[in-house]
DRENLUM-331709 format. One record per residue: x, y, z of N, C-alpha, C, CB in turn; residue number from 0. Coordinates in pm, 1 decimal. Glycine has a CB too. Example, Ala and Ser with C-alpha at 12.3 -4.5 7.8 and 13.67 -1.06 7.14 Angstrom:
DRENLUM-331709
+----------+----------+----------+----------+----------+----------+----------+----------+----------+----------+----------+----------+-----+
|      n.u |      n.v |      n.w |     ca.u |     ca.v |     ca.w |      c.u |      c.v |      c.w |     cb.u |     cb.v |     cb.w | pos |
+----------+----------+----------+----------+----------+----------+----------+----------+----------+----------+----------+----------+-----+
|   1319.0 |   -569.0 |    780.0 |   1230.0 |   -450.0 |    780.0 |   1320.0 |   -330.0 |    780.0 |   1130.8 |   -447.3 |    904.6 |   0 |
|   1285.0 |   -225.0 |    708.0 |   1367.0 |   -106.0 |    714.0 |   1290.0 |      3.0 |    787.0 |   1408.4 |    -59.8 |    572.5 |   1 |
+----------+----------+----------+----------+----------+----------+----------+----------+----------+----------+----------+----------+-----+
//
This chain:
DRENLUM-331709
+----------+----------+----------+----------+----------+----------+----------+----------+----------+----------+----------+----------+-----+
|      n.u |      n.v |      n.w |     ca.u |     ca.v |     ca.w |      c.u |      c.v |      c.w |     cb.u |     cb.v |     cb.w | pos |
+----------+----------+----------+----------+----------+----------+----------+----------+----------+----------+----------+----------+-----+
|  14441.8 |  -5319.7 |  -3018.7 |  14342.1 |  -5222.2 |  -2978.6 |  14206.1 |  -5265.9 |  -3032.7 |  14379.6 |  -5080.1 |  -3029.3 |   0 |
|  14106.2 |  -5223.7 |  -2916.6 |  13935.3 |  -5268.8 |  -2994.4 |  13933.6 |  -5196.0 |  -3129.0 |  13770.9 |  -5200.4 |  -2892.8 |   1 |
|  13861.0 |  -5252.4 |  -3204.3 |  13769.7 |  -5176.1 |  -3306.0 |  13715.1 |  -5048.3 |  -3287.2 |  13663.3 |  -5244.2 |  -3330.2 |   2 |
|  13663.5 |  -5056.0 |  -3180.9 |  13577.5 |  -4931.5 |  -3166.6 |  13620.8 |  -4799.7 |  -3107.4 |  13473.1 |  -4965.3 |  -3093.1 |   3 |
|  13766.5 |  -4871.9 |  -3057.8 |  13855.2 |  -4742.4 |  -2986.9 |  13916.4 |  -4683.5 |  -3102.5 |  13984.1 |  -4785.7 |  -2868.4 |   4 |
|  13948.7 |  -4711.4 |  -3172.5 |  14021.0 |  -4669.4 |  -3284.4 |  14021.9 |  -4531.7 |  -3361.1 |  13990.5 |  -4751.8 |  -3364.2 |   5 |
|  13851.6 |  -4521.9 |  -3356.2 |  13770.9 |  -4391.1 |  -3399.9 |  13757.9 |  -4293.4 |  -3293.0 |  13625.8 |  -4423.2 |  -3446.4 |   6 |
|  13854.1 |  -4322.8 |  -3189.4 |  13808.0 |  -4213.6 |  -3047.2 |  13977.6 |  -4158.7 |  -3061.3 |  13744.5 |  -4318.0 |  -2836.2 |   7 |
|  13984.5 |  -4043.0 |  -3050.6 |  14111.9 |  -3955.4 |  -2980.0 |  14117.0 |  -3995.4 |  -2818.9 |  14082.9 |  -3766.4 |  -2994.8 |   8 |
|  14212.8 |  -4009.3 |  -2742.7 |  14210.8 |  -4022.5 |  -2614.7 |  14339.6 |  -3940.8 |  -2546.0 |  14206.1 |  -4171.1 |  -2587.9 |   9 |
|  14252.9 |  -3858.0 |  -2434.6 |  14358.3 |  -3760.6 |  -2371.8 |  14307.7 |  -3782.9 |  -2228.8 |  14356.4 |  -3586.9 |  -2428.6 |  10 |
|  14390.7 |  -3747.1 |  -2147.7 |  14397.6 |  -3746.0 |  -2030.0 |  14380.7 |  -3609.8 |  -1960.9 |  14503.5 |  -3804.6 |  -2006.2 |  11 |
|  14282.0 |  -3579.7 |  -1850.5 |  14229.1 |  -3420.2 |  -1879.5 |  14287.4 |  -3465.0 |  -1696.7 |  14005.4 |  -3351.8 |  -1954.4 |  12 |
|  14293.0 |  -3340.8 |  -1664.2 |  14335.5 |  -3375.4 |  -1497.1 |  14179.5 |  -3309.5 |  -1447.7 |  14518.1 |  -3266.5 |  -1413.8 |  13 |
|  14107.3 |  -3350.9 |  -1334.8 |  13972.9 |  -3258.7 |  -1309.2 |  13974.8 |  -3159.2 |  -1180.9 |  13841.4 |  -3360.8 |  -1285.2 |  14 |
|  13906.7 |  -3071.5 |  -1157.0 |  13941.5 |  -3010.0 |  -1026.9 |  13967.8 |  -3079.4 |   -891.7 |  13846.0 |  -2930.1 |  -1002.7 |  15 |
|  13960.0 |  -3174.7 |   -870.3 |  13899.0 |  -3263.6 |   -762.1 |  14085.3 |  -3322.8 |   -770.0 |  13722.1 |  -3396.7 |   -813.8 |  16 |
|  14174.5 |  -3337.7 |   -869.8 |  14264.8 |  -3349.3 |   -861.3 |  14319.6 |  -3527.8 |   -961.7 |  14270.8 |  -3314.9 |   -711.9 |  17 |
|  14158.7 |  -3557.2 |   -981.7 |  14207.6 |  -3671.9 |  -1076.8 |  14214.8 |  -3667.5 |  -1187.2 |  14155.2 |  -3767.0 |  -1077.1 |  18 |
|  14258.8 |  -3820.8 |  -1212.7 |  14306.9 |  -3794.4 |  -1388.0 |  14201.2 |  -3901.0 |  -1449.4 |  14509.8 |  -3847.1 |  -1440.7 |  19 |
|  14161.4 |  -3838.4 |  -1535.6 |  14037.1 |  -3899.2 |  -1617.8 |  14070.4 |  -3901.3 |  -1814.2 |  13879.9 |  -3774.3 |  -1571.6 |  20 |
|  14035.1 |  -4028.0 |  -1851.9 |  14045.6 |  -4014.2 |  -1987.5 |  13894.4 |  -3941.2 |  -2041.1 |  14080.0 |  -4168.7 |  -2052.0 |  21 |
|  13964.9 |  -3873.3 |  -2166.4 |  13840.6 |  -3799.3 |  -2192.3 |  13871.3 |  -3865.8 |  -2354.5 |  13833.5 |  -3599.1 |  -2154.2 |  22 |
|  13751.7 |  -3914.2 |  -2428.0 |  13766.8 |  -3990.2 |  -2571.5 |  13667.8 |  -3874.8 |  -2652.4 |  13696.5 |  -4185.5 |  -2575.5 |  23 |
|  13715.9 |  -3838.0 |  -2715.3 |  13710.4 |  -3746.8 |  -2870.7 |  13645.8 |  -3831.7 |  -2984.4 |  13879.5 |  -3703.8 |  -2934.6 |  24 |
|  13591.9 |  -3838.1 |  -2998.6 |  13513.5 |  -3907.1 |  -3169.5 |  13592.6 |  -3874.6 |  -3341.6 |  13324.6 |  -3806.5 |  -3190.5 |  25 |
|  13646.8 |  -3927.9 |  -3372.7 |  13676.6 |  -3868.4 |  -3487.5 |  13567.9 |  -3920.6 |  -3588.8 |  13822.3 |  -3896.7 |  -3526.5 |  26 |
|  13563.4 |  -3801.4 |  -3696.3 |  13419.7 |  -3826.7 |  -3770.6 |  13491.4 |  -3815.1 |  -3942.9 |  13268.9 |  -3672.2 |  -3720.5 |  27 |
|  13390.3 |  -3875.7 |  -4046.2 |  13470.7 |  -3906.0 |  -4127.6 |  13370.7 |  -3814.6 |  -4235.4 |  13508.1 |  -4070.5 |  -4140.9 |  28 |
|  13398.6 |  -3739.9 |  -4349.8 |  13314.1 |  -3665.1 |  -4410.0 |  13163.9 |  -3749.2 |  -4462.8 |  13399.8 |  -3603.8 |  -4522.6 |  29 |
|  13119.0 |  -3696.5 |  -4518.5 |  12931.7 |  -3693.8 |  -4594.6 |  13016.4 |  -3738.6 |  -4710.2 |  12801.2 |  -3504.3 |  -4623.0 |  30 |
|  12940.7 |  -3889.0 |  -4695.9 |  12945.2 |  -3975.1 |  -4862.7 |  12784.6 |  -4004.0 |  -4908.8 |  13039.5 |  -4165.6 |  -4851.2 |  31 |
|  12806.6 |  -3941.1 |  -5046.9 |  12712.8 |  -4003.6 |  -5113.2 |  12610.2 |  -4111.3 |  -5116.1 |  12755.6 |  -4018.8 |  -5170.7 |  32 |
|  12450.0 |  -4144.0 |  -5053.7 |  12403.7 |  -4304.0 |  -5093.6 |  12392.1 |  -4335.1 |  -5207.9 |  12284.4 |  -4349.9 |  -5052.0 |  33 |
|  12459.5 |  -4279.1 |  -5308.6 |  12421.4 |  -4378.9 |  -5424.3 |  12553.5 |  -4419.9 |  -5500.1 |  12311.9 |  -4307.5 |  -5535.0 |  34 |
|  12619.7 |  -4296.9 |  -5506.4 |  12776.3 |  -4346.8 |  -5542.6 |  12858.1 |  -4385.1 |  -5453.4 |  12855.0 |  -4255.7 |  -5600.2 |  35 |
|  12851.9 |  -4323.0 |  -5354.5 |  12969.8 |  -4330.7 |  -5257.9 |  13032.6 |  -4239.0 |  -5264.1 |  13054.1 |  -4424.2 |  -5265.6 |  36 |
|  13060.8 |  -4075.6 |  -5321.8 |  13140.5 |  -4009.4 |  -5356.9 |  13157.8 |  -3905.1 |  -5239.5 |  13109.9 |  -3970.2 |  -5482.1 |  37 |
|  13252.2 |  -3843.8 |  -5213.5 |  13227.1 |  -3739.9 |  -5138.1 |  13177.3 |  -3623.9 |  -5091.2 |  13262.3 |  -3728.5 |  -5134.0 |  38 |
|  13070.6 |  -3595.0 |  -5028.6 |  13005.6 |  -3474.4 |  -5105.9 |  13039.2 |  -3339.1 |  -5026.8 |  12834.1 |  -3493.9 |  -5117.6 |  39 |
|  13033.4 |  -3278.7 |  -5126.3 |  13090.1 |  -3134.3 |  -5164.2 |  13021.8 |  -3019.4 |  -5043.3 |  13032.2 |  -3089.6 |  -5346.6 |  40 |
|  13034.6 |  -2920.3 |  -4966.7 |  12975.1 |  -2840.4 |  -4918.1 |  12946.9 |  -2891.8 |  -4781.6 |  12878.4 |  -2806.8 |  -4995.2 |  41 |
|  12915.8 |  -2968.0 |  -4765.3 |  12870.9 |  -3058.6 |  -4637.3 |  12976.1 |  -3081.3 |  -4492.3 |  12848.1 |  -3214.2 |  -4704.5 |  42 |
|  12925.6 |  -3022.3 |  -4365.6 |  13052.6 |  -2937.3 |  -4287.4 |  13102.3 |  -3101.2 |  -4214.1 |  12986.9 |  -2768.8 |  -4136.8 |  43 |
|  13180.7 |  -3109.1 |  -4192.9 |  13216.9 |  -3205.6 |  -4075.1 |  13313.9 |  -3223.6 |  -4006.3 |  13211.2 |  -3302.7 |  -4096.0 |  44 |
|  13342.8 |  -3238.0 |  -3914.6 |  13454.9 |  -3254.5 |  -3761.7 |  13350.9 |  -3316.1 |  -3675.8 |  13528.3 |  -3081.8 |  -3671.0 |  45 |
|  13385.1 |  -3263.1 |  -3500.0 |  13282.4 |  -3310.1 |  -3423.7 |  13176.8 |  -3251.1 |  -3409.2 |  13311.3 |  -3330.4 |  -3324.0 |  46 |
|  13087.7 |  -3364.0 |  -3355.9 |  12924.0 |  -3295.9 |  -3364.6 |  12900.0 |  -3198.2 |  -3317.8 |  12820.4 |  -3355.9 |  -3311.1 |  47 |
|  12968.7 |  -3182.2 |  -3189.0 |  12908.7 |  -3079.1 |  -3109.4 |  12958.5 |  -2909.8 |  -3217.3 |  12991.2 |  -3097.5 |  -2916.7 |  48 |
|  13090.4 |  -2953.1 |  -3272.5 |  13162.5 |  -2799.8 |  -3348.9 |  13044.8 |  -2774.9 |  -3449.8 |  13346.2 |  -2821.1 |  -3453.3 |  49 |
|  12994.3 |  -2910.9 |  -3586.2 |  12889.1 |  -2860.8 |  -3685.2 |  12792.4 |  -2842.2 |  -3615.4 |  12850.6 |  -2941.0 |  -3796.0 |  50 |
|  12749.8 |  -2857.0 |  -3486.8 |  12560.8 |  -2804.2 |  -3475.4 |  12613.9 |  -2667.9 |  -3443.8 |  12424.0 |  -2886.2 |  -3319.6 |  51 |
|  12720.1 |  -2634.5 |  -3396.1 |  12693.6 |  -2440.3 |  -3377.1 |  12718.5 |  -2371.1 |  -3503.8 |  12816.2 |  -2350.7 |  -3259.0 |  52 |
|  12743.8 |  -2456.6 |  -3576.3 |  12722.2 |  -2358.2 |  -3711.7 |  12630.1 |  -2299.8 |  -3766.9 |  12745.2 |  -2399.7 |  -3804.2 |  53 |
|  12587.6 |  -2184.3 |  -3800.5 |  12467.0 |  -2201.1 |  -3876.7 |  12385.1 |  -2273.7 |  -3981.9 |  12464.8 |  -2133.8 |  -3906.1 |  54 |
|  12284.5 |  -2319.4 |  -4030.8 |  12219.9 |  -2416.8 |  -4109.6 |  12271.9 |  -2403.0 |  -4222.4 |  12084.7 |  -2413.2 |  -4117.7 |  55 |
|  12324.0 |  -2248.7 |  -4262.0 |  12343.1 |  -2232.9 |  -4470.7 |  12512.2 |  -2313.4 |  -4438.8 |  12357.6 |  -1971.1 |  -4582.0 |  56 |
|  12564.6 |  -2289.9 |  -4316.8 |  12710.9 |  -2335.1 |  -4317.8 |  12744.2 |  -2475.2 |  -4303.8 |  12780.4 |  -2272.9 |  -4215.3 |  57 |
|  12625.3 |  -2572.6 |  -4312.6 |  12660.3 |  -2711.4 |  -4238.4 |  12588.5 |  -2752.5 |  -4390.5 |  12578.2 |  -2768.0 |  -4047.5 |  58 |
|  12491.9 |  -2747.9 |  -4451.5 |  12466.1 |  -2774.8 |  -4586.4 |  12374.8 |  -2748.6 |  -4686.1 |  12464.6 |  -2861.0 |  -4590.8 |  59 |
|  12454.8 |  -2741.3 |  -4821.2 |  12431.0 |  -2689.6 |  -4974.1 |  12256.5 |  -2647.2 |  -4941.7 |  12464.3 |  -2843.1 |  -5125.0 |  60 |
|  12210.5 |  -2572.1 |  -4995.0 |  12031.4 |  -2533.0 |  -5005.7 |  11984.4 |  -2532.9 |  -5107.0 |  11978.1 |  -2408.1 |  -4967.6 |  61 |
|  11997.3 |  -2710.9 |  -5135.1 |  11911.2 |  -2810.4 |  -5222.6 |  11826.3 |  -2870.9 |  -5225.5 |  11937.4 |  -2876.0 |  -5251.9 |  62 |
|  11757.5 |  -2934.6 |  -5258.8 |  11678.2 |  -3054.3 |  -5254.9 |  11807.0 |  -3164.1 |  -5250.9 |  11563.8 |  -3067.6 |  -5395.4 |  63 |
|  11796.5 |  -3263.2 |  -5148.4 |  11902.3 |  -3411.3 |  -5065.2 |  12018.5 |  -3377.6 |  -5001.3 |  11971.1 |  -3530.7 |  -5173.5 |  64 |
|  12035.0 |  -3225.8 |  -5008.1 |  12167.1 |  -3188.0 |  -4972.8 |  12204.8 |  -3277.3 |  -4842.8 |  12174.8 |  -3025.8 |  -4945.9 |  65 |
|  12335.7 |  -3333.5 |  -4874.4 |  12378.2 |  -3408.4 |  -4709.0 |  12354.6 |  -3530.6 |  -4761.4 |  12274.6 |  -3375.0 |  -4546.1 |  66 |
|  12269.2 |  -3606.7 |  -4869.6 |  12223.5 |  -3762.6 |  -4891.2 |  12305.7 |  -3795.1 |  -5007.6 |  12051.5 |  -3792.2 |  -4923.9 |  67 |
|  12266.9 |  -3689.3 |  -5182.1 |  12329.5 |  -3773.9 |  -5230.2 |  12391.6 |  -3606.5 |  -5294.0 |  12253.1 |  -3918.2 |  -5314.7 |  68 |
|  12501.1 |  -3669.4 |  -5414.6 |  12608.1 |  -3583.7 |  -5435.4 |  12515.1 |  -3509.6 |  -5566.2 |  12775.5 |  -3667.8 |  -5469.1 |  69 |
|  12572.0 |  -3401.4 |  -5639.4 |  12468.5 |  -3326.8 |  -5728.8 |  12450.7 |  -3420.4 |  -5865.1 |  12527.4 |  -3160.7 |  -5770.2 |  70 |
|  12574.5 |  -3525.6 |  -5928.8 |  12513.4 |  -3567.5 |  -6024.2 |  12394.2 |  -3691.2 |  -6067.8 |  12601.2 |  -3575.2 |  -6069.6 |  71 |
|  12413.4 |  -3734.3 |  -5903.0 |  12322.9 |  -3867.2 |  -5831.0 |  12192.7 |  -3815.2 |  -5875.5 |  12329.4 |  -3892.6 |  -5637.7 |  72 |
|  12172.7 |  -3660.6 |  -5808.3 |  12063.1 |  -3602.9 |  -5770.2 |  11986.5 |  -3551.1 |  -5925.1 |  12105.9 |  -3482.2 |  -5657.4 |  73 |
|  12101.2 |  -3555.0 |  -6020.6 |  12026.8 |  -3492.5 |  -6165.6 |  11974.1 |  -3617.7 |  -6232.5 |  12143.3 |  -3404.8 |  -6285.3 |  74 |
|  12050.1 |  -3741.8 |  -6179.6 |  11988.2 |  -3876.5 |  -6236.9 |  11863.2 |  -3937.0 |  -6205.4 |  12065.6 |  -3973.3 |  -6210.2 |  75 |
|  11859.7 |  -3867.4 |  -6077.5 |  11690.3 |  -3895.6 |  -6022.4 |  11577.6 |  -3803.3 |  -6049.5 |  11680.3 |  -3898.7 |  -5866.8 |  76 |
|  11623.8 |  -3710.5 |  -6085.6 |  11505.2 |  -3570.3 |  -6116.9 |  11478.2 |  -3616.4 |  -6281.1 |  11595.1 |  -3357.1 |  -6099.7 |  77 |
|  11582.8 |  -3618.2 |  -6350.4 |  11553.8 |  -3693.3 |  -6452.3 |  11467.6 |  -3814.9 |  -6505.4 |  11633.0 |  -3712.5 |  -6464.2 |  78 |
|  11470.0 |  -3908.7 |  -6405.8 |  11461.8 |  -4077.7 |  -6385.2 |  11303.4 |  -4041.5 |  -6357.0 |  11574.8 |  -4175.6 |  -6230.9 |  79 |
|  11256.2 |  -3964.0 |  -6279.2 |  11136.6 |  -3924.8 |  -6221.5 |  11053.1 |  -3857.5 |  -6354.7 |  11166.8 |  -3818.0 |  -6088.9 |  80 |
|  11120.7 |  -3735.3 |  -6380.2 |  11037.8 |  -3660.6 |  -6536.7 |  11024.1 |  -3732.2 |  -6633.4 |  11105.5 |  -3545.4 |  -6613.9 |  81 |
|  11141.1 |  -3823.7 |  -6688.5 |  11090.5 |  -3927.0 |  -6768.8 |  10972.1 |  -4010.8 |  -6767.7 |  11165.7 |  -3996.1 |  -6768.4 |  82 |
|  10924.1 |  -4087.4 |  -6594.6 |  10861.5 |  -4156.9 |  -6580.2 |  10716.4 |  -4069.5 |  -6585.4 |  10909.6 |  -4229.5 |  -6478.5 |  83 |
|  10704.1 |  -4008.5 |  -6608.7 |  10580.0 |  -3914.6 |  -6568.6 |  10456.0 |  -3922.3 |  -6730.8 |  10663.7 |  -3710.9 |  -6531.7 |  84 |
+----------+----------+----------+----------+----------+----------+----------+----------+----------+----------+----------+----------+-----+
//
């Protein structure tokens, strides 16, 4: 199998017209961290289309990077910053 199929669900939908059509699904993989890599916490995910009808407080944390980096990343840089000051 390609590479790129791999990350798709694939079903076969029948359409009104009476044919059969593959329909490919995306599978999506959670919100990692850019600085550790860790998984981050609060941050909604499945398919795109399911997290955009969520509301904004339900898709992520109401922080400063919420969605970029994880909370102890984020105390190393607020830190890293006040120090430098």
């Amino acid at each position: 199998m390609r590479p790129n199929l791999r990350v798709s669900k694939k079903r076969i939908v029948r359409t009104p017209g009476g044919v059969r059509v593959k329909r490919l699904k995306k599978k999506t993989s959670k919100a990692h961290c850019g600085e550790c890599g860790a998984v981050l916490s609060g941050v909604a995910f499945g398919n795109q289309s399911e997290v955009r009808k969520l509301p904004r407080s339900r898709r992520l944390p109401s922080r400063v990077h919420a969605g970029y980096l994880c909370p102890e990343c984020l105390k190393k840089k607020i830190k890293a910053k006040v120090r430098s000051i």
